[in-house]
One Martini backbone bead per residue (centre of mass of N, CA, C, O) as a GRO file, in nm:
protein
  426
    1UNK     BB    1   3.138   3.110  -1.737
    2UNK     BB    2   2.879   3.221  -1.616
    3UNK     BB    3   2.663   3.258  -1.340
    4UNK     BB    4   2.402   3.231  -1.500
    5UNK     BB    5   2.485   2.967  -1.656
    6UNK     BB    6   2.571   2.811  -1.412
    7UNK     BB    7   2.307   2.797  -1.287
    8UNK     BB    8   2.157   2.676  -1.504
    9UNK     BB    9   2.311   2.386  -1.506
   10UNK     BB   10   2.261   2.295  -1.233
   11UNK     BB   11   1.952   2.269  -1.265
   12UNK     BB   12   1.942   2.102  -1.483
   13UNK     BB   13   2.097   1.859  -1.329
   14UNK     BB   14   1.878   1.841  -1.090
   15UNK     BB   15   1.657   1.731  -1.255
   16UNK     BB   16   1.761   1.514  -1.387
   17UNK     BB   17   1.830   1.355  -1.150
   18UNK     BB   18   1.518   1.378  -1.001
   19UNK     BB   19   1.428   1.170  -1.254
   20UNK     BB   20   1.581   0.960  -1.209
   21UNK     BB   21   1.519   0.871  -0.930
   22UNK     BB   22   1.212   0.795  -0.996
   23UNK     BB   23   1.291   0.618  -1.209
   24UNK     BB   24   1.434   0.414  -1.019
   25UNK     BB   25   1.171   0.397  -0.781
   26UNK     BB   26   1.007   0.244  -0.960
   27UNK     BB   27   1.124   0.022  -1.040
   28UNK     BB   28   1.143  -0.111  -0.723
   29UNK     BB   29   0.830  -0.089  -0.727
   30UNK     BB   30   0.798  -0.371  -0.937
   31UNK     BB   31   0.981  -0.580  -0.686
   32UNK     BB   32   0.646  -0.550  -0.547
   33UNK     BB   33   0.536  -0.771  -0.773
   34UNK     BB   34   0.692  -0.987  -0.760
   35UNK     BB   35   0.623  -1.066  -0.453
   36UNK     BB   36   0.338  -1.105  -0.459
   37UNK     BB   37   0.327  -1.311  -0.624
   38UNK     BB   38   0.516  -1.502  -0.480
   39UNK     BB   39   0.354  -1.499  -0.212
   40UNK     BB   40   0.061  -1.612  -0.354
   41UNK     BB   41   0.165  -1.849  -0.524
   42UNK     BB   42   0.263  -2.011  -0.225
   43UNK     BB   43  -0.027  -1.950  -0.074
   44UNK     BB   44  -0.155  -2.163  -0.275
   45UNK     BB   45  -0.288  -2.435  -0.418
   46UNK     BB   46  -0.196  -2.556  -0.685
   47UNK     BB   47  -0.444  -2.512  -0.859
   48UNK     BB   48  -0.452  -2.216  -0.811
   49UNK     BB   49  -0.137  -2.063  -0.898
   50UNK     BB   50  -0.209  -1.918  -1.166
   51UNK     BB   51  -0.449  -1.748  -1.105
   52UNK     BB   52  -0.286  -1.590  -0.899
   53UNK     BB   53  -0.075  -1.466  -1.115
   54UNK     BB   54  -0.283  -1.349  -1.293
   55UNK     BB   55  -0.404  -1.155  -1.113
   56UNK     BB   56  -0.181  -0.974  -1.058
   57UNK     BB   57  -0.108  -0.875  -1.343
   58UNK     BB   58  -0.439  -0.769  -1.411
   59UNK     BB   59  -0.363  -0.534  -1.192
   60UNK     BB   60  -0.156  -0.386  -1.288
   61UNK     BB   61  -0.248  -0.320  -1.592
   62UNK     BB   62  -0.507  -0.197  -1.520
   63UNK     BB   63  -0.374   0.066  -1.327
   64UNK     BB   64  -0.258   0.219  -1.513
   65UNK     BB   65  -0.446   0.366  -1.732
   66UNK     BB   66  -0.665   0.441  -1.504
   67UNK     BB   67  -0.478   0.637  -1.380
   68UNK     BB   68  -0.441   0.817  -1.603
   69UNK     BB   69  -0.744   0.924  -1.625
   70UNK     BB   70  -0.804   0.978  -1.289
   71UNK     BB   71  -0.631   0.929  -1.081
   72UNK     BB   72  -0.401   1.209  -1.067
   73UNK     BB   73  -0.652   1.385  -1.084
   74UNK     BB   74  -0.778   1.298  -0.783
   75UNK     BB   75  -0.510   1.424  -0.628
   76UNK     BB   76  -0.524   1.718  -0.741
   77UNK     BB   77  -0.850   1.802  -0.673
   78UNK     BB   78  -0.907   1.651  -0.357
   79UNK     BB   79  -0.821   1.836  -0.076
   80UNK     BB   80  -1.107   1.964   0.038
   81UNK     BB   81  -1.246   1.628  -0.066
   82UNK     BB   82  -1.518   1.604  -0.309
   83UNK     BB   83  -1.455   1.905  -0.409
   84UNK     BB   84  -1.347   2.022  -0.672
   85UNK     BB   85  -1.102   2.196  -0.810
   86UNK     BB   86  -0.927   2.419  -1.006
   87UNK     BB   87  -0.691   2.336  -1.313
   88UNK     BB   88  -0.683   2.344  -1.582
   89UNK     BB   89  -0.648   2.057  -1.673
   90UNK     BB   90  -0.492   1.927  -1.519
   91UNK     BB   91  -0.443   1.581  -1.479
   92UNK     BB   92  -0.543   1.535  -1.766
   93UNK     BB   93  -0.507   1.335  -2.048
   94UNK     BB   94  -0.544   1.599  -2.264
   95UNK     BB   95  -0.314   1.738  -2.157
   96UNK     BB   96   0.002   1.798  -2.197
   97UNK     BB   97   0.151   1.688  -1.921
   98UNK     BB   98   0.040   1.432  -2.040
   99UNK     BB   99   0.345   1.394  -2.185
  100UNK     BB  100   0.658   1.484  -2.344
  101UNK     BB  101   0.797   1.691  -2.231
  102UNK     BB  102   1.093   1.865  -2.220
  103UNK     BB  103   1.019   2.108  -1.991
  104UNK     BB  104   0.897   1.813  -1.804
  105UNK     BB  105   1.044   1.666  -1.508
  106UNK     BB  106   0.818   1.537  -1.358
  107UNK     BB  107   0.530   1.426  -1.417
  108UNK     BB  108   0.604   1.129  -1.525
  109UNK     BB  109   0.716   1.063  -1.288
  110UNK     BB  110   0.511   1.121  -1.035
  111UNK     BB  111   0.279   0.918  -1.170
  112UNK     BB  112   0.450   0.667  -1.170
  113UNK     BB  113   0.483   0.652  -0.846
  114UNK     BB  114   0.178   0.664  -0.785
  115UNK     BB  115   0.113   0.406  -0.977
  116UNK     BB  116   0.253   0.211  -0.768
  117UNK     BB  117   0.107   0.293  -0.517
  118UNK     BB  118  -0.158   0.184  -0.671
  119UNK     BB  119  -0.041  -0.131  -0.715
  120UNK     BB  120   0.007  -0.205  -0.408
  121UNK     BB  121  -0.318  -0.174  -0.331
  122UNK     BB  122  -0.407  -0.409  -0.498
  123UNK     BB  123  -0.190  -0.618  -0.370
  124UNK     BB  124  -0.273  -0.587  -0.076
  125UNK     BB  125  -0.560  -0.715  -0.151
  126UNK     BB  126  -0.512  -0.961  -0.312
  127UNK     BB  127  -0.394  -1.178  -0.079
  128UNK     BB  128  -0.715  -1.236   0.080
  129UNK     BB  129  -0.875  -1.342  -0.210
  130UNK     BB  130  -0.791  -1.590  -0.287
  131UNK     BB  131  -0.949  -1.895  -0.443
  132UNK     BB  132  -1.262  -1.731  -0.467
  133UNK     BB  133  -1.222  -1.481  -0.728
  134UNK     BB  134  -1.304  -1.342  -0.970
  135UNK     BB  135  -1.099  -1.194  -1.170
  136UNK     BB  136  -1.287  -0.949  -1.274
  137UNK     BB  137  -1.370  -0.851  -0.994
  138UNK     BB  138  -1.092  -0.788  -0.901
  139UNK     BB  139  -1.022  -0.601  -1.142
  140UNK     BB  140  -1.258  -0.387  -1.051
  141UNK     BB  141  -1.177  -0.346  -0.743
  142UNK     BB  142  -0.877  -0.259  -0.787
  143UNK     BB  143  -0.930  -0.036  -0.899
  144UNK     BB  144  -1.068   0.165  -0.721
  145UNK     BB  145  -0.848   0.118  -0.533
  146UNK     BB  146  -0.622   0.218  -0.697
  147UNK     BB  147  -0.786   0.510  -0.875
  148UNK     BB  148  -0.975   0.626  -0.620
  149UNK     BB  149  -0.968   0.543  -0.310
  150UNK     BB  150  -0.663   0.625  -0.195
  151UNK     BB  151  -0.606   0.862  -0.373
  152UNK     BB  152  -0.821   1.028  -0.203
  153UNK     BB  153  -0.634   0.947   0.071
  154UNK     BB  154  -0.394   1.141  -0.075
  155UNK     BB  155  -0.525   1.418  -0.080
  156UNK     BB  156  -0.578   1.463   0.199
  157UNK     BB  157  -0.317   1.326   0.354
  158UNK     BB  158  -0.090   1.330   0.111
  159UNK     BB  159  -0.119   1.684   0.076
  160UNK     BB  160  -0.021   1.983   0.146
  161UNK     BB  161  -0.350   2.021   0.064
  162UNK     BB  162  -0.483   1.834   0.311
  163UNK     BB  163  -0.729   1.889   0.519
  164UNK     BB  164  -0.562   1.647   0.705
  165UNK     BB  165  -0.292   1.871   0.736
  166UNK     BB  166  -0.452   2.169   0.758
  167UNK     BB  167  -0.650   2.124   1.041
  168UNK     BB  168  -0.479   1.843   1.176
  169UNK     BB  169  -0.189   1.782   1.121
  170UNK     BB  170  -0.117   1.526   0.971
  171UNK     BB  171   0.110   1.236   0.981
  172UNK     BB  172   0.216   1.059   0.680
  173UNK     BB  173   0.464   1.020   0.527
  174UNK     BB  174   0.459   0.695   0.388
  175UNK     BB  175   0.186   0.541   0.427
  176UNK     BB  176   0.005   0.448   0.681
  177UNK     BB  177  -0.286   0.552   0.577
  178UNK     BB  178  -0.354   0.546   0.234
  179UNK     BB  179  -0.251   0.264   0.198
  180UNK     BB  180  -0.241   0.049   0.439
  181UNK     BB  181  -0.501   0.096   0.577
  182UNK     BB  182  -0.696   0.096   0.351
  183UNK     BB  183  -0.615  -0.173   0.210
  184UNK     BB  184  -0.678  -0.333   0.445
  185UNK     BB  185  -1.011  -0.258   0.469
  186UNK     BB  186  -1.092  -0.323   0.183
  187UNK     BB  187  -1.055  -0.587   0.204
  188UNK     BB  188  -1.259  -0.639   0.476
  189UNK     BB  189  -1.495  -0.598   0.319
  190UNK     BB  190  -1.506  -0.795   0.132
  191UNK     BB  191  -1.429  -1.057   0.289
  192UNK     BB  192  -1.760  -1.024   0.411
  193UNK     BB  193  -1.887  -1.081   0.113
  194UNK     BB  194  -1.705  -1.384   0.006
  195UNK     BB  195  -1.594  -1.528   0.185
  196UNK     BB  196  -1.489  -1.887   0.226
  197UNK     BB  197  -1.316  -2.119   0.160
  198UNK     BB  198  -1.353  -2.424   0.101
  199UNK     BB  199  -1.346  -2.564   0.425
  200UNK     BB  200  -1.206  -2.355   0.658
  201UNK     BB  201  -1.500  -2.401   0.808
  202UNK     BB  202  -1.668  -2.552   1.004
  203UNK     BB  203  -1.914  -2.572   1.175
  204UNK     BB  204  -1.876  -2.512   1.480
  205UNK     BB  205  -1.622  -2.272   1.394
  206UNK     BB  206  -1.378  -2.366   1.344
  207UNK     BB  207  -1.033  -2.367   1.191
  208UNK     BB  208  -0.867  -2.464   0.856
  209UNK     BB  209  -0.580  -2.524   0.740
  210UNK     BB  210  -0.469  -2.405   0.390
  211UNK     BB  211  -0.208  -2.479   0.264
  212UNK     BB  212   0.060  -2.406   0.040
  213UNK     BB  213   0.293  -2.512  -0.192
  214UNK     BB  214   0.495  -2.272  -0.111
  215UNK     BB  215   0.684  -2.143   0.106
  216UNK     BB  216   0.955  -2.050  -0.048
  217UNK     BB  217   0.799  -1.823  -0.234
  218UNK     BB  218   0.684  -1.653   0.014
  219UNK     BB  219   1.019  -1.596   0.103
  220UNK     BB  220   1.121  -1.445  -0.134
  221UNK     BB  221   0.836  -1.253  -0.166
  222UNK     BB  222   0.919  -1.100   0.111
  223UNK     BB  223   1.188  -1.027   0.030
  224UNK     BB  224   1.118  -0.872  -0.246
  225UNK     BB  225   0.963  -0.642  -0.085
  226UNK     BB  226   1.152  -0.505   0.080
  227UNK     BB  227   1.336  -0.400  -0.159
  228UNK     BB  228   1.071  -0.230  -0.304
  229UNK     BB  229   1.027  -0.073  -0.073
  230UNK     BB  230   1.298   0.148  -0.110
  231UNK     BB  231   1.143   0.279  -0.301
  232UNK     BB  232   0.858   0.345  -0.189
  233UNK     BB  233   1.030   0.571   0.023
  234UNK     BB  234   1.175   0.718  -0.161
  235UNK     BB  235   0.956   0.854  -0.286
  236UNK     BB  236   0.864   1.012  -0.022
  237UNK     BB  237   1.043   1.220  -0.159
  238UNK     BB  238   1.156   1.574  -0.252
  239UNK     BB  239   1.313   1.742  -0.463
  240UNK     BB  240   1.381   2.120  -0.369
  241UNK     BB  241   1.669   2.166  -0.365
  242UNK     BB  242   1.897   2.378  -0.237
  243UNK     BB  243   1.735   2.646  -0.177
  244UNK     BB  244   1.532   2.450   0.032
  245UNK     BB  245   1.766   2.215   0.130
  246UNK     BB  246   1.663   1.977  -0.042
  247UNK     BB  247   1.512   1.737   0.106
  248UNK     BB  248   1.160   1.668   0.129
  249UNK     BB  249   0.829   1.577   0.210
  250UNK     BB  250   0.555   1.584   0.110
  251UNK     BB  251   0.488   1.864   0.325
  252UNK     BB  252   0.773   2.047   0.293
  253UNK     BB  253   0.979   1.914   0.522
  254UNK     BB  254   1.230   1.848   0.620
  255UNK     BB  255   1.440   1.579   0.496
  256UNK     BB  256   1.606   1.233   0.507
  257UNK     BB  257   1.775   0.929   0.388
  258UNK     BB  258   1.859   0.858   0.652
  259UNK     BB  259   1.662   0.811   0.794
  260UNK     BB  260   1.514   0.588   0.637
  261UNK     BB  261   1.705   0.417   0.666
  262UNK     BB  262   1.712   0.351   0.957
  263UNK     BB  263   1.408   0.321   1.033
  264UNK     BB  264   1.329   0.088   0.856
  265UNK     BB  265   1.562  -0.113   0.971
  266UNK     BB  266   1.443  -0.120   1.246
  267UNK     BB  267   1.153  -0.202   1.210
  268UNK     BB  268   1.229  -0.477   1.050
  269UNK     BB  269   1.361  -0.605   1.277
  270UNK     BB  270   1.096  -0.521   1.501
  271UNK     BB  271   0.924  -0.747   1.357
  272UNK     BB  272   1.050  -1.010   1.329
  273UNK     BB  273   1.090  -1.071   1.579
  274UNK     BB  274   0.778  -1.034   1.705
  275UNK     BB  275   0.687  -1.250   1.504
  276UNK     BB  276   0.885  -1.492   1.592
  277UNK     BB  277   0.754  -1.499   1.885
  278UNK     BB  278   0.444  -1.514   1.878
  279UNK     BB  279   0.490  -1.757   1.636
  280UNK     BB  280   0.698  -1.974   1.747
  281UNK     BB  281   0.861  -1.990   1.499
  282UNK     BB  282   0.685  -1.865   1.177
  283UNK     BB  283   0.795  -1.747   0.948
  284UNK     BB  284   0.589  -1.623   0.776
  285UNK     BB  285   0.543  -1.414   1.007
  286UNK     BB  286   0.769  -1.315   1.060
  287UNK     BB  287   0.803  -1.128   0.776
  288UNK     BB  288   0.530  -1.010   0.801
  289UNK     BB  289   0.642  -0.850   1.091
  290UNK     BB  290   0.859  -0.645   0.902
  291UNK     BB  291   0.638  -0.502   0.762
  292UNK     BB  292   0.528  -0.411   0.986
  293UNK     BB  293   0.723  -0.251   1.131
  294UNK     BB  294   0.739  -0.091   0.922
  295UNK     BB  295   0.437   0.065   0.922
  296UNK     BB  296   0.468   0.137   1.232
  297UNK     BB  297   0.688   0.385   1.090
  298UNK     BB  298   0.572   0.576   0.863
  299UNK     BB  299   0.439   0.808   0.946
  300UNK     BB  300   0.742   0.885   1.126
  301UNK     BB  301   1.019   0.833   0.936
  302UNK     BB  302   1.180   1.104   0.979
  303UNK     BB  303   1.176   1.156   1.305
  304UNK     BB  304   1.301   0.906   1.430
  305UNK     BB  305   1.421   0.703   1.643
  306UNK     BB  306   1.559   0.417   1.612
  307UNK     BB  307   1.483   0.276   1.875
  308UNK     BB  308   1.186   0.344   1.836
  309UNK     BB  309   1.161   0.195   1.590
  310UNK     BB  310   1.201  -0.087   1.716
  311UNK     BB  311   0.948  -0.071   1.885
  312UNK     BB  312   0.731  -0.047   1.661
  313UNK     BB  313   0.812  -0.268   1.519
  314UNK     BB  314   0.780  -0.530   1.751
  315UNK     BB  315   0.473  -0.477   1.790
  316UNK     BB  316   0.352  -0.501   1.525
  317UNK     BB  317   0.457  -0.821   1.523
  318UNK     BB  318   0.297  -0.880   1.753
  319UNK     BB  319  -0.032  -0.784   1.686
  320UNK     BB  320  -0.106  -0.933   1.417
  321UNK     BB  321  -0.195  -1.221   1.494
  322UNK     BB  322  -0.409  -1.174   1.716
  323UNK     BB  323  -0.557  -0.999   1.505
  324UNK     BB  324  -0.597  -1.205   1.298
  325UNK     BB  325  -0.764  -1.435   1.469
  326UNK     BB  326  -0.996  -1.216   1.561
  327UNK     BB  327  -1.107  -1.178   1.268
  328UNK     BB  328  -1.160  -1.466   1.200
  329UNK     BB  329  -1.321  -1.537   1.474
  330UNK     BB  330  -1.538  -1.321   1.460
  331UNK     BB  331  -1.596  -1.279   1.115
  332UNK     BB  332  -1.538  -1.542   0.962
  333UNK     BB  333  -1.271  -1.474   0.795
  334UNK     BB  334  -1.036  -1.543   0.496
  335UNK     BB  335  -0.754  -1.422   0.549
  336UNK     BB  336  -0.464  -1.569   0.331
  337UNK     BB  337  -0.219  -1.333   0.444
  338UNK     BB  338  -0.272  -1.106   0.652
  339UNK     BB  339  -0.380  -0.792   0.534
  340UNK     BB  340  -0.529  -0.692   0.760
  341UNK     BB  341  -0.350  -0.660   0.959
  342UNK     BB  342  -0.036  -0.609   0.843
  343UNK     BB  343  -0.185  -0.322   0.698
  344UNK     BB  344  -0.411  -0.220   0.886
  345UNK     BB  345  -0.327  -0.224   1.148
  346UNK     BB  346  -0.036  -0.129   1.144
  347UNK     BB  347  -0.138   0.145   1.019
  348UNK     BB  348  -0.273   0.240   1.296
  349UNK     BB  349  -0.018   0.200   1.471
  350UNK     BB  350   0.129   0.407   1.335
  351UNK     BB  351  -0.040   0.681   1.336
  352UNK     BB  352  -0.073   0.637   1.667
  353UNK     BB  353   0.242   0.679   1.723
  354UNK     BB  354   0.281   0.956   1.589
  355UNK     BB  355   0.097   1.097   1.820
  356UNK     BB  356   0.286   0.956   2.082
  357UNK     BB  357   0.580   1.047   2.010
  358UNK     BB  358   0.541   1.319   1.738
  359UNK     BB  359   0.436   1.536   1.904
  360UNK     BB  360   0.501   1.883   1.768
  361UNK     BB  361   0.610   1.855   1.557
  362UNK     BB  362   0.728   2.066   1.283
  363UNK     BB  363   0.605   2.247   1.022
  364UNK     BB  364   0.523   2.360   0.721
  365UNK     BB  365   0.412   2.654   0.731
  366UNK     BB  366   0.052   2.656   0.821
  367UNK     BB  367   0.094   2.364   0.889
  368UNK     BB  368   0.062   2.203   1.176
  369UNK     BB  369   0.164   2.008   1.460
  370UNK     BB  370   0.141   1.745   1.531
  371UNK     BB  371  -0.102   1.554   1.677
  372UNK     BB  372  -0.292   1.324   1.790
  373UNK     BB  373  -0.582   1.402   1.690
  374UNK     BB  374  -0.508   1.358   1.420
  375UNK     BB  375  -0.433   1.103   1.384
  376UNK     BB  376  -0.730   0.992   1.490
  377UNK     BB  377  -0.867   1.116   1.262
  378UNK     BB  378  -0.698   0.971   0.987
  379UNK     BB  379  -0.773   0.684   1.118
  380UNK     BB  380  -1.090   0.742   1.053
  381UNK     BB  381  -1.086   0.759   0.799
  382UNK     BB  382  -0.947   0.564   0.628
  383UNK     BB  383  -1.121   0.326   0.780
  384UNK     BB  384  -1.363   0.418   0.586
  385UNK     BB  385  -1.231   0.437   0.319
  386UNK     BB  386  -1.208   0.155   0.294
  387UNK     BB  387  -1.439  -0.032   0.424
  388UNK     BB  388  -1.695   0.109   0.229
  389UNK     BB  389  -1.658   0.044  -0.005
  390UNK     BB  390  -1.561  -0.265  -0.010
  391UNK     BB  391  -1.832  -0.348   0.084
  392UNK     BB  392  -2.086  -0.201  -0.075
  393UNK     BB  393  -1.917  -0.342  -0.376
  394UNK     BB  394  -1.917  -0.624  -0.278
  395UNK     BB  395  -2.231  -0.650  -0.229
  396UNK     BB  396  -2.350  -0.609  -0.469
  397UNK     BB  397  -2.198  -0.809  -0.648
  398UNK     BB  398  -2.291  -1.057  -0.480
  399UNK     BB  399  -2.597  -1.000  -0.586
  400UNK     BB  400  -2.471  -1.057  -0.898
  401UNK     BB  401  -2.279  -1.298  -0.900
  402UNK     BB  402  -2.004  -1.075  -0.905
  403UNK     BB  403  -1.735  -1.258  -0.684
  404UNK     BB  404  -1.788  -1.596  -0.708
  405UNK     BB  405  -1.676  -1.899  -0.715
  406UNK     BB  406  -1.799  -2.185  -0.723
  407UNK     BB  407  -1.757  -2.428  -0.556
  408UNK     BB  408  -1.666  -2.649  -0.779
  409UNK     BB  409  -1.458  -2.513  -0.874
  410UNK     BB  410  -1.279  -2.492  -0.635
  411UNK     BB  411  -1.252  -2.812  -0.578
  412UNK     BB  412  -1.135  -2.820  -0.879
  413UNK     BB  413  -1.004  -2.558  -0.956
  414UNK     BB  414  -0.873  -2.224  -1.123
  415UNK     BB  415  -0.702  -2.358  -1.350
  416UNK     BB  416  -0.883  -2.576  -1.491
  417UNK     BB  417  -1.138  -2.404  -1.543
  418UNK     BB  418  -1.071  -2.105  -1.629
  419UNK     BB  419  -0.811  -2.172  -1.801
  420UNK     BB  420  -0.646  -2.462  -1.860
  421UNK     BB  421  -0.427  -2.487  -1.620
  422UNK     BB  422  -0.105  -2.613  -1.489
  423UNK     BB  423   0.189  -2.522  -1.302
  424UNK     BB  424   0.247  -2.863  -1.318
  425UNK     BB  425   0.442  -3.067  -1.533
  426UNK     BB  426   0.564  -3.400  -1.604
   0.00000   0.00000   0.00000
């Protein structure tokens, strides 16, 4: 075998290899949807818990299509802003790119990872509005977010010519402001104009625990999510070659999957205790805030040193509590999972505390190195993104009364008059 044979067969066989890669890392982000379905129909009502797992599955089917058709083009096309680049038909569904092509090993596994992080926006926007929002409207909302609003805020911040990487110098390696900030905050405007479930809060202004029917469910959904959590920041890396060093980040600079494995389950650790401790040992609170504690670790999760990765995450775990209390009682809002806290707070401490830790670190190329101002920067974007179109759209919406389920409908369950079932027969 010549040397030119050799090299071309190498190649061939890295392609093939990184195709299967993303391959398998979608497969373990679809156990991330195992996981929500079982979180929120654990935390739901026995009356309400098939509409809760109808709600998921109906947002997950709804987000392939219209990512395929809208998603992927507005990550590849806004990294400027609002106006679009010229792609030449690029990542338009009528483009060649978007089907079979045997000479194309790339785009349809890096579709496919874009779309589970998409349905994973949907999916943490899911759990905070169970039990009385419409399954239509809900599966509106999740479009929107999940195929339009996050992946604008991933075309900016999460591409290596996004505004907020070329200007502001912006690190957020796995997504903890375009995923889980956006997701978390697009929840609280919706939230806002949705209303809590009848019953949650007295005249007074007091708030009833409406406990769910199945708290292991939401343990084994919680333990589910972490699981197929190690796809999706798995995907969060880019195989470039052996040419080019290996492994890199969404912005081409080095990285390697030892980080992400020390700093994921370091984080994950240091969110757990951090919630069984301020939750005075309440499971449900300790799983959530080892989620919080990856996100708190998210946006620096390739450069942190693990010891500090244990301590942003204790962090995020103990802050979600506090957080979540005071936006209920602040804003009188119904968060049925605290998605607003364990993913919108944690996702800004997340941001927040890569530009105090991890100022400096070099990018590649012409993009900034980290710091400060770009983080801040990065949190305030992310935070408007998510919750003005989530308000907005829920507003105008509620004004439509295409938004809430009728109280009577509520207290009688959406199992029974929305489906006609019940989750559990004699």
């Amino acid at each position: 075998m010549s040397p030119a044979e050799l090299e071309t067969m190498v190649s061939t066989q890295a392609n093939v290899g990184m195709e299967a890669y993303y391959w398998w890392c979608t497969a373990l982000m679809v156990i991330i949807h195992c996981g929500f379905l079982l979180y929120e129909v654990g935390a739901t009502r026995m009356k309400n818990a098939v509409s809760s797992g109808v709600k998921n599955l109906l947002a997950f089917a709804f987000m392939i299509p219209t990512f395929w058709l809208f998603g992927w083009y507005i990550y590849l096309a806004f990294p400027n802003g609002f106006v679009p680049i010229d792609l030449e038909g690029y990542g338009v569904p009528w483009n060649t790119s978007m089907g079979p092509m045997l000479s194309d090993q790339a785009t349809g596994v890096f579709w496919a990872a874009f779309t589970l992080f998409a349905c994973t926006t949907a999916s943490i926007f899911s759990g905070s509005v169970i039990e009385r929002i419409r399954i239509s409207s809900f599966s509106f909302l999740a479009i929107i977010l999940g195929s339009v609003v996050w992946i604008l805020g991933a075309s900016w911040g999460w591409h290596p010519d996004g505004w907020l990487v070329t200007t502001f110098g912006l690190h957020d390696v796995a997504a903890a402001g375009c995923v889980h900030t956006v997701a978390g905050w697009y929840a609280f405007g919706v939230l806002l104009n949705l209303g809590p479930r009848v019953g949650k809060f007295n005249a007074d202004g007091t708030m009833n625990e409406l406990d769910g029917h199945n708290l292991i469910f939401s343990f084994v959904g919680l333990l589910f999510l972490i699981v197929g959590f190690f796809g999706f920041l798995g995907a969060c890396l880019i195989w470039a070659g052996t040419d080019f060093g290996g492994w890199v980040n969404i912005y081409g600079s080095p990285a390697n999957l030892s980080a992400f494995a020390f700093n994921t389950l370091m984080g994950l650790s240091g969110g757990m205790i951090g919630g069984y401790l301020v939750s005075k040992g309440n499971p449900f609170w300790m799983m959530s805030g080892g989620l919080a504690g990856i996100f708190s670790c998210a946006a620096a999760l390739d450069i942190l040193y693990p010891g500090l990765a244990f301590v942003l995450g204790f962090v995020g775990g103990c802050i979600i509590i506090p957080a979540h209390n005071w936006l209920a009682k602040t804003f009188k809002i119904d968060d049925c999972v605290g998605a607003v806290s364990v993913h919108g707070v944690a996702g800004l401490w997340g941001l927040l505390a890569c530009g105090i830790f991890a100022s400096g670190f070099p990018a590649s190329g012409d993009i900034p190195a980290s710091n400060l101002l770009g983080q801040i920067v990065g949190m305030i974007t992310f935070f408007l993104l998510g919750f003005v179109p989530g308000y907005v759209i829920s507003w105008i919406m509620n004004k439509l009364n295409w938004l809430r389920i009728p109280d009577h409908v509520q207290e009688a369950g959406l199992d029974k008059e929305e489906l006609s079932l019940k989750a559990y027969y004699d």
